[in-house]
C-alpha positions as CSV (number, residue, x, y, z in Angstrom):
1,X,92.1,66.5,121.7
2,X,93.3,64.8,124.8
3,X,94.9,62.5,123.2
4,X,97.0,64.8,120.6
5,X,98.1,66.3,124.4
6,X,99.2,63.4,125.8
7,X,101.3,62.9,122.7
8,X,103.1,65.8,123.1
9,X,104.0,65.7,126.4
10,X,105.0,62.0,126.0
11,X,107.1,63.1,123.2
12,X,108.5,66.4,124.9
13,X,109.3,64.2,127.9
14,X,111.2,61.5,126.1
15,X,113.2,63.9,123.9
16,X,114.3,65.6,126.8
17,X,115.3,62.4,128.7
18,X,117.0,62.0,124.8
19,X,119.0,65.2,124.8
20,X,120.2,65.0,128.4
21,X,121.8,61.5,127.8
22,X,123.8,62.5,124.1
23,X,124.4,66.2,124.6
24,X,127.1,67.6,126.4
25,X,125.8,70.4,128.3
26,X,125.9,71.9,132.3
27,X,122.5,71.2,133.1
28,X,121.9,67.7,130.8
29,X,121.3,66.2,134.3
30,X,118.7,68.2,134.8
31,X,117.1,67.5,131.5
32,X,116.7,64.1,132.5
33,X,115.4,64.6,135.6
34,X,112.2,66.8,134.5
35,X,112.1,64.3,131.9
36,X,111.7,61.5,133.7
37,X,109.3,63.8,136.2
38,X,106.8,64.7,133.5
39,X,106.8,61.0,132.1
40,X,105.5,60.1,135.7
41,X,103.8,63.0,136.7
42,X,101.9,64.5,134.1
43,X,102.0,61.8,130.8
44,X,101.3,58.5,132.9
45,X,98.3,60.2,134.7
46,X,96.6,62.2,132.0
47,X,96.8,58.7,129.8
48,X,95.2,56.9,132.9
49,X,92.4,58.9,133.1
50,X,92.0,59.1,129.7
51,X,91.5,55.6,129.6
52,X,89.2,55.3,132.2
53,X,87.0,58.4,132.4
54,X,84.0,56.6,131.2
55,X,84.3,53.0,132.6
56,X,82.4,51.9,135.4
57,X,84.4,50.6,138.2
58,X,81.5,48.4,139.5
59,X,82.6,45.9,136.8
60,X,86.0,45.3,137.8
61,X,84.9,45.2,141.2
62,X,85.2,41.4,142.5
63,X,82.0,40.7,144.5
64,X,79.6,37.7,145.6
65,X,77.8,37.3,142.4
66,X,80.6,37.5,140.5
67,X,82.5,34.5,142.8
68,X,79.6,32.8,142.2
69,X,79.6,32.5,138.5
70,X,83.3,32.0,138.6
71,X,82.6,29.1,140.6
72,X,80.0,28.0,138.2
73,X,81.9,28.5,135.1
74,X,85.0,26.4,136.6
75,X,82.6,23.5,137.9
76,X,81.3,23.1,134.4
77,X,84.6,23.2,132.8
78,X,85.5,20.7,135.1
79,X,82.6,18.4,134.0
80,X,83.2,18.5,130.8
């Protein structure tokens, strides 16, 4: 469902950047502008946390451990 949302507004967002740039109207300006302010607003943050909702941040988290096997992996790369 999310998804099918984010869709939209992606699509509402660019088609109103769209119509602000070709037609010839008073407030085409302004279509661009909310345009452009839902793309980064609302699309570009509903998408991230759609995307990360159920990921677990310890993962991409660097710590001691991790710089430890990093260390180990590239000494036996380099040994080979």
């Amino acid at each position: 469902m999310m998804k099918y949302i984010i869709g939209l507004a992606f699509i509402a967002s660019v088609t109103s950047i769209i119509c602000g740039y070709t037609l010839d109207l008073d407030y085409s300006q302004k279509l661009i502008g909310f345009g452009v302010l839902s793309l980064f607003f609302v699309v570009i943050p509903l998408f991230t946390y759609h995307r990360w909702k159920d990921r677990d941040v310890k993962e991409y988290m660097l710590t001691k451990e991790k710089l430890e096997e990093m260390r180990q992996k590239e000494n036996d790369r380099r040994k080979l």
